[in-house]
N, C-alpha and C positions, 0 to 999 in steps of 0.2 A: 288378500294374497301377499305373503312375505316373496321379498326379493332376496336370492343368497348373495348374499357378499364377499367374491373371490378371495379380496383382501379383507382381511376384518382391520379394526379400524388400530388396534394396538402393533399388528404386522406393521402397517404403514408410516405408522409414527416412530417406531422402533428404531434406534441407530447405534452405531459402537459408540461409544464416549468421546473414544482420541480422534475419529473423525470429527465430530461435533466440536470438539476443540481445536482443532485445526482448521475449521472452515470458518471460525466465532474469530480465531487469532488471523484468519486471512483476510476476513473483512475489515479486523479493525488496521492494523497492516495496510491495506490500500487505504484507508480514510486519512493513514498517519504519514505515508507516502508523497499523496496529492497535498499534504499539506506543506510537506518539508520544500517539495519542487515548490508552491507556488512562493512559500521563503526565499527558496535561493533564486527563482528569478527575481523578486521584490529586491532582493540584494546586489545581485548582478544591475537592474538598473539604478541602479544608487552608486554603485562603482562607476558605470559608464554616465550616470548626472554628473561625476566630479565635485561631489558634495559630502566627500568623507574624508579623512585624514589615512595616513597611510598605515596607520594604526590602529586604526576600524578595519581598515580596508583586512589588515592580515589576521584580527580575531575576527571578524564575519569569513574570511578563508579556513581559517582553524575549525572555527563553529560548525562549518558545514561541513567539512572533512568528516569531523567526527559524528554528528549526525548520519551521515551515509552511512559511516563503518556501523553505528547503532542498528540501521535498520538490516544491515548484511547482518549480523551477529542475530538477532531478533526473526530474521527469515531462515539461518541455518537451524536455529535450534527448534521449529516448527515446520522444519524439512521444507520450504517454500522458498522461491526464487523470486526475484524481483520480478521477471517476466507473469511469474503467478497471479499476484496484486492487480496486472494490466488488463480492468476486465471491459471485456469484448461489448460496445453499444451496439452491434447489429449497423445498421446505416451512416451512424454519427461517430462510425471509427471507437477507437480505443479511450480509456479513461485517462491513462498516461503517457504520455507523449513517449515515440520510440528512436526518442536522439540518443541512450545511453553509449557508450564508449566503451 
């Protein structure tokens, strides 16, 4: 006895493109995210050790400026928001912390 298959299996798998690129650019996007924050805290405590020069201190300030505008410039042109990236663990909270400013 064959069973019919509401969806056949090509329906299922089926997707627009620019979805499929914008959910490919959204994941890597939060991987690139969680990495920049856990930089700029790594950085942030290196300022507050007092084991840099005031000269690091203002290119590690610079660096991460423009980092953030990267990833603003990278989430406008793939229609996505920072808050987008912040994916939901169910029990264990958020992937990214929601101190933004």
């Amino acid at each position: 006895m064959t069973r019919h298959d509401p969806f056949p299996l090509a329906e299922r798998i089926a997707m627009d493109p620019e979805s499929a690129e914008r959910g490919l650019a959204s994941l890597v996007l939060t991987v690139v995210e969680l990495l920049r924050q856990l930089v700029e805290r790594q950085a942030i405590r290196r300022v507050d050790g007092g084991d840099l020069t005031a000269a690091e201190i203002e290119r590690i300030g610079s660096t991460l400026m423009r980092l953030e505008q990267g990833m603003r410039e990278l989430c406008e042109h793939f229609d996505l928001t920072l808050d987008d990236l912040n994916l939901d663990l169910g029990p264990l909270g958020t992937l990214l912390p929601n101190d933004r400013g």
